[in-house]
N, C-alpha and C positions, 0 to 999 in steps of 0.2 A: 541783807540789804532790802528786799522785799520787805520783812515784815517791818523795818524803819519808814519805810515808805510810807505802808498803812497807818502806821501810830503820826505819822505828818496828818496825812488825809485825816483821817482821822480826832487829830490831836490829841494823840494820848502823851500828854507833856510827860508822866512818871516812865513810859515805853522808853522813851525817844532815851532821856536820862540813866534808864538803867542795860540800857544798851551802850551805853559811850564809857570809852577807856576813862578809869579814874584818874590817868595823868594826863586828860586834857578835858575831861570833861568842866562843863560851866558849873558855878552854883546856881544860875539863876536860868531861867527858859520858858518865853512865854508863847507860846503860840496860836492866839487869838487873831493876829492880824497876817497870819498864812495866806496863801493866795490858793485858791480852789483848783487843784489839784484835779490832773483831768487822767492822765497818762504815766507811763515809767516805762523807759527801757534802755535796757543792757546792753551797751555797745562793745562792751568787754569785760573780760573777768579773766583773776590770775592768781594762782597759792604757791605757795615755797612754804613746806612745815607748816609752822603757825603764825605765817603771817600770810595775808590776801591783799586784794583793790578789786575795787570794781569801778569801771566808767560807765556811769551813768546820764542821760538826758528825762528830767522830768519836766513833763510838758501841764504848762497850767492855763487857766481861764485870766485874759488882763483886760477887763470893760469887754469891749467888743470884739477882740482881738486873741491872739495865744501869746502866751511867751515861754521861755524854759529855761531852766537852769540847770546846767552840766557838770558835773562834777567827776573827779578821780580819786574815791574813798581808801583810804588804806584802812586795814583791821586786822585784829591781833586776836588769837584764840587761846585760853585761857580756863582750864579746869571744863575743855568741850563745850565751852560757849563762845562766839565772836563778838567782840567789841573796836566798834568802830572807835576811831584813833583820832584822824583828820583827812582835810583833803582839802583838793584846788578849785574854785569853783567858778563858772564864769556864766553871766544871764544874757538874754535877747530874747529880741522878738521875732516869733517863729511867722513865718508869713507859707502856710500849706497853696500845692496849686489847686485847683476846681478839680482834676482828676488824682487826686493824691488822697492817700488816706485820712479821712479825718483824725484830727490831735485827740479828739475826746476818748478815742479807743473802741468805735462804735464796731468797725471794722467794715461800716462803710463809705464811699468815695467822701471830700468834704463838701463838694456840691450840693450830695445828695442829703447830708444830714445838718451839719452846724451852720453852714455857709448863708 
C-alpha cells in the first residue's frame, strides 16, 4: 500500500499498473492531474492467507485548503507479491484545528507550519 502511494506521489503511472490485479486492472491511467499529495495514513489493516485491505486516508494539498480521500483497498497475493484488486472510496475537505497536527506530515502543530 505504501509503496502505491509513492508511485501516486510520485506518478509513476507503470508502478501504480503493474501493482493492480489483472482482473480489474484499467488499460489506460493517466496521472498528470493528481492532486499534490501531502500525507498517508493507516487507519486499518487486515490478512486471511492471501487476501488483505487496508483503510486508508490520504491527505492532499486543494488551493488553499486540505482535502482527502479514504479509501478501503482489498489485495490479493500472488506468486509473494500483492496486488491491489479494488476498493470504496470517499473524498472531503479535511478542515485540521490550529492545535492539531498539520496535514502536510511535518509533524508540527498546523498553526505553527501550513496555517
Amino acid at each position: 500500500m505504501r509503496s502505491r502511494y509513492s508511485a501516486f506521489v510520485l506518478r509513476l503511472t507503470d508502478y501504480v499498473l503493474a501493482t493492480w490485479h489483472t482482473r480489474t486492472c484499467p488499460a489506460m491511467l493517466s496521472l498528470e492531474d493528481s492532486p499534490d499529495w501531502a500525507s498517508l495514513r493507516i487507519l486499518d489493516s487486515s490478512q486471511t492467507g492471501d487476501s488483505g485491505s487496508v483503510h486508508f486516508q490520504a491527505i492532499y494539498k486543494a488551493g488553499t485548503g486540505w482535502g482527502y480521500l479514504e479509501e478501503k483497498s482489498d489485495f490479493l497475493r500472488e506468486d509473494e507479491r500483492w496486488y491491489y484488486v479494488n476498493g470504496n472510496t470517499s473524498e472531503g475537505q479535511l478542515k485540521p484545528g490550529r492545535n492539531e497536527p498539520c496535514p502536510c506530515g511535518s509533524g508540527k502543530k498546523y498553526k505553527a507550519c501550513c496555517l
